[in-house]
ZANUMAR-49180 format. One record per residue (C-alpha): x, y, z. Coordinates in steps of 0.05 Angstrom, whole numbers, padded with zeros to 5 digits, always signed. Example, Ala and Ser with C-alpha at 12.3 -4.5 7.8 and 13.67 -1.06 7.14 Angstrom:
2
+00246-00090+00156 +00273-00021+00143 
This chain:
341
-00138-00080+00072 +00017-00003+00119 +00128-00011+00206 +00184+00015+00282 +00234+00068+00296 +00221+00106+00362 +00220+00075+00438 +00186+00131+00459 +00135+00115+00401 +00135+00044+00430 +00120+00071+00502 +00061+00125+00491 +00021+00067+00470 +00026+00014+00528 +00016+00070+00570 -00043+00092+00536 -00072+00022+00534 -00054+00012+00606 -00092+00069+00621 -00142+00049+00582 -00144-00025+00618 -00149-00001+00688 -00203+00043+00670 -00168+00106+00678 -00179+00177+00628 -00113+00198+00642 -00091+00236+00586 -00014+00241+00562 +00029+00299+00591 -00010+00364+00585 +00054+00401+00547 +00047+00355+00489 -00022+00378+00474 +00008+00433+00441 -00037+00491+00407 +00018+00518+00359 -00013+00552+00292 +00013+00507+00241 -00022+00543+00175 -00058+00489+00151 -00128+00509+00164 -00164+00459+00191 -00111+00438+00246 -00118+00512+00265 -00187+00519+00271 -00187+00459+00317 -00133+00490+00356 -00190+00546+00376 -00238+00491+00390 -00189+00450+00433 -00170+00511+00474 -00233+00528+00487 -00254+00445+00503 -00192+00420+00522 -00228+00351+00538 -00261+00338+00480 -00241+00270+00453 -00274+00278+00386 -00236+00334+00372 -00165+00311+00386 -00188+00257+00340 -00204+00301+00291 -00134+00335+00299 -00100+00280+00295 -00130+00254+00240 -00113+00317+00200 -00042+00320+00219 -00029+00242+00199 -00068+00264+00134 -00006+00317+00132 +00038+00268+00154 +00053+00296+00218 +00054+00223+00249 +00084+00251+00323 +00030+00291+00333 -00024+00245+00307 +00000+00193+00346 +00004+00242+00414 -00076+00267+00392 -00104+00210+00381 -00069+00182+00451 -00094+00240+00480 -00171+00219+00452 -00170+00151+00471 -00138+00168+00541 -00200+00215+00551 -00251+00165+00513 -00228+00090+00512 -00289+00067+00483 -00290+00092+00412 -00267+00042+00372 -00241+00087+00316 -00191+00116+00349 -00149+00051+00358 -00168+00045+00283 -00132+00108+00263 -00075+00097+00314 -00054+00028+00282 -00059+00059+00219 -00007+00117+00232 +00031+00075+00272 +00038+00025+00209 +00044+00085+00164 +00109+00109+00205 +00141+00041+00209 +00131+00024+00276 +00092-00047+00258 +00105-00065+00335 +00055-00022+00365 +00015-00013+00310 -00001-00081+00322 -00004-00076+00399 -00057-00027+00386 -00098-00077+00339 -00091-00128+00391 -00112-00093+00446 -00178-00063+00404 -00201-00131+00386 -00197-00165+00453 -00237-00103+00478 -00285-00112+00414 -00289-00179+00407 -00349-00182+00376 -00328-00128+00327 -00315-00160+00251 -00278-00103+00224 -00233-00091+00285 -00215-00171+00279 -00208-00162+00211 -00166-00103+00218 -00115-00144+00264 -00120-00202+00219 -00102-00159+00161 -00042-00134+00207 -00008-00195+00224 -00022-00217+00150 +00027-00157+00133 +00078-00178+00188 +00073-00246+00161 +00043-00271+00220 +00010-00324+00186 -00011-00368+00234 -00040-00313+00286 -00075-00285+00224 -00104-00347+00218 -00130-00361+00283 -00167-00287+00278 -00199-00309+00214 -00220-00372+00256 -00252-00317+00309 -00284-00279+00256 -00324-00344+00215 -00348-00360+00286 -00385-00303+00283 -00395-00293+00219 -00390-00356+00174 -00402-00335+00112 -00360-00272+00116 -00321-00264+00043 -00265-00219+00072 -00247-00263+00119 -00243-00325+00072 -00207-00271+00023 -00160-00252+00085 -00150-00333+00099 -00131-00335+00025 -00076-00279+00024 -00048-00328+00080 -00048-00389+00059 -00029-00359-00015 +00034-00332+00029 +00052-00392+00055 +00053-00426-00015 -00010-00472-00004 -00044-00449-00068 -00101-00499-00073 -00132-00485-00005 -00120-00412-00029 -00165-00413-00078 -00206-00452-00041 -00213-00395+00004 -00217-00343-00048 -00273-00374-00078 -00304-00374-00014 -00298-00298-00018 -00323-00294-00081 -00384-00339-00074 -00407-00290-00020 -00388-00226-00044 -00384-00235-00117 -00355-00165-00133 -00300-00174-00078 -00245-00148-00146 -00185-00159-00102 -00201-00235-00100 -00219-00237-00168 -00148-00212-00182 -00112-00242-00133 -00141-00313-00171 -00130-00293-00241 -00046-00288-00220 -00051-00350-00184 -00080-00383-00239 -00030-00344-00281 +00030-00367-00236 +00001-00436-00259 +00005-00422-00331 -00077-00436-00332 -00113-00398-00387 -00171-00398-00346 -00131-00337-00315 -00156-00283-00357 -00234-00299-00349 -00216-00278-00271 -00190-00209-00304 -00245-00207-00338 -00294-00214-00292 -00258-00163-00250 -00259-00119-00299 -00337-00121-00304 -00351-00106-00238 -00300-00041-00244 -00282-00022-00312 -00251+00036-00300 -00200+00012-00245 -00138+00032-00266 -00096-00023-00222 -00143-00078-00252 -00127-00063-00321 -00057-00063-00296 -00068-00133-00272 -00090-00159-00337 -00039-00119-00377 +00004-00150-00327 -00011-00219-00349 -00018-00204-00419 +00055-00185-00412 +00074-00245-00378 +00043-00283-00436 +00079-00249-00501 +00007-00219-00518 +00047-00158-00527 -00010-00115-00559 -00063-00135-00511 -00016-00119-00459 +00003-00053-00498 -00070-00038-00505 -00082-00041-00421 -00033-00005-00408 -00046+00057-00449 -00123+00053-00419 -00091+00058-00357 -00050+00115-00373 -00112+00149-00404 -00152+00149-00338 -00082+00157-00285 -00045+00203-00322 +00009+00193-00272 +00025+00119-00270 +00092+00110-00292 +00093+00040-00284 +00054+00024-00343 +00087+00082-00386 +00148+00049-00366 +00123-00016-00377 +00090+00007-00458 +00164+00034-00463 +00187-00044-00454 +00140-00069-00499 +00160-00018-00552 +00236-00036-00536 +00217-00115-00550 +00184-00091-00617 +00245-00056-00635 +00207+00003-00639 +00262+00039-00604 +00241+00112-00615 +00169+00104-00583 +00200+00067-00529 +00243+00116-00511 +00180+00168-00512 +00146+00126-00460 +00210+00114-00413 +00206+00184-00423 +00141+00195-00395 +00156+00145-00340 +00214+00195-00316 +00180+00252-00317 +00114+00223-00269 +00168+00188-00229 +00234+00223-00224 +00269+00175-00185 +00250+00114-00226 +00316+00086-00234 +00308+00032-00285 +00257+00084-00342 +00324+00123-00337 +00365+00059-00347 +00321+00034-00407 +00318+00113-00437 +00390+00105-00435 +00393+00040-00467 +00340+00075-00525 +00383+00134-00531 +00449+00089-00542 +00423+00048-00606 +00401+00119-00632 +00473+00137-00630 +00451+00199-00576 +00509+00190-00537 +00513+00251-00487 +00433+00231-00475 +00454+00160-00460 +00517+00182-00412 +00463+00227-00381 +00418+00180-00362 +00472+00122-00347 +00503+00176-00285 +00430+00192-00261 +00417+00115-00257 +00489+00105-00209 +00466+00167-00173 +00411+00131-00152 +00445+00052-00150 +00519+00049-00154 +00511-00029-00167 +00453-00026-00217 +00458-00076-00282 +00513-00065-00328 +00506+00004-00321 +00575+00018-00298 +00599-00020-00350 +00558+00023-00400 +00575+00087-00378 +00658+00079-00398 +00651+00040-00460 +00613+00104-00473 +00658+00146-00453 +00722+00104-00490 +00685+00117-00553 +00659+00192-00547 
């Protein structure tokens, strides 16, 4: 089931969709159809097609696909104008152009593009469940809503949209027609994870036991998800079952050998177990798979302080105000440090 800086962004696309509206193929300005090599092969081998078919809509979709895949979000978002100005009928293209829109924070037309796609496909499930999912995002709760309304018309026993009405009404803190809705989803899709998941924290949030038989169950259906181990670890955490917890979060560090989260989060469990050397290993680890993770290099810090490492400790303490001035008691830290070296 990703928000705005640009008004020229904001532009290309309600002239596109105007375009598109009064039945036009105008395409944008022919200068911004540019054919520059850009040594990333497969952009440049549709550069040779597209000078050769210069009208081709598929493959200025193509194009711009690769380049938002590069994150070259300007000229995804002028190809994939470009295809839908030549072709206004192929539904992925608005697809793709929400998407990059979202991806380069412009949520505004990102979700004009949604909106416009599913009055023009408005018998299309995915595209309404695309928009839904959009104004779910934007917390527009009650337009989401109304286009899960749309899509139950159509389809009434459609699991994503009950899991999408979920998400909302979970948003909008009315948790027992929630889980009415999400299982809804999960009586008609009964390896929909994400609602399995999404229950098992509710239930969680509730301080029900019955919360870890939704793990569980998750679990079955994909056992070797890395974020729904995390989940349970999660709430193992939450409930002082520090060893269950422990035990998640190495498996998920065994099959994503880059998830600092949960080597940052065994680190915290070591810390509570006063097993201060291993925790400091795993904060550790959580630095090195994310260098800017500001509170591993607080907590390695912290580890490197009760072993009396001081120059490690006033290390880490500088990196963590390089990154937040304002962070904890870091400050503090850093010249009682300092007073005693």
């Amino acid at each position: 089931m990703k928000n705005i800086r640009s008004y020229f962004g904001f532009l290309s696309i309600i002239l596109v969709l105007s375009a598109c509206g009064s039945g036009e193929k105008n395409a944008p300005e022919e200068d911004l159809a540019v054919f520059e090599s850009t040594n990333v092969p497969e952009i440049d081998k549709l550069n040779v097609q597209l000078r050769s078919d210069p009208q081709n809509p598929n493959l200025y979709y193509q194009r711009g696909k690769s380049y938002y895949e590069h994150q070259g979000f300007d000229q995804a978002i002028v190809d994939l104008s470009k295809a839908i100005g030549l072709d206004s009928n192929q539904v992925e293209f608005y697809h793709l152009l929400a998407d990059v829109y979202m991806d380069y924070f412009k949520s505004k037309p990102a979700l004009n593009t949604m909106e416009f796609a599913a009055k023009k496909f408005n018998q299309r499930i995915p595209t309404l469940l695309k928009l839904g999912e959009f104004q779910m995002i934007l917390e527009l709760h009650t337009e989401s809503t109304r286009t899960v309304d749309k899509i139950l018309k159509l389809d009434a026993h459609n699991a994503e949209a009950f899991f999408l009405l979920g998400l909302n009404l979970k948003e909008t803190k009315d948790t027992a027609r929630a889980i009415n809705a999400f299982n809804k989803a999960v009586e008609y899709d009964s390896e929909l994870v994400d609602a399995w998941i999404t229950m098992g924290n509710l239930f969680a949030g509730l301080n029900k036991p019955i919360a870890e038989r939704y793990f569980n169950t998750a679990l079955n259906i994909q056992p070797d998800d890395p974020d729904v181990i995390f989940s349970r670890g999660s709430y193992h955490y939450s409930k002082s079952n520090l060893e269950k917890a422990k035990a998640d979060f190495l498996s998920v560090t065994r099959i994503d050998k880059q998830n600092s989260p949960a080597f940052f989060n065994i680190g915290l469990i070591y810390l509570e177990q006063d097993s201060i050397p291993k925790a400091n290993q795993f904060f550790d680890f959580a630095v090195k798979t994310n260098p800017v993770y500001v509170m591993a290099y607080y907590y390695r810090g912290v580890c490197a302080e009760i072993m009396n490492n001081k120059s490690a400790a006033l290390s880490d303490y500088k990196q963590v105000l390089t990154f937040d001035p304002d962070f904890k008691d870091t400050a503090e830290r850093l010249e009682k440090l300092k007073k005693n070296s």
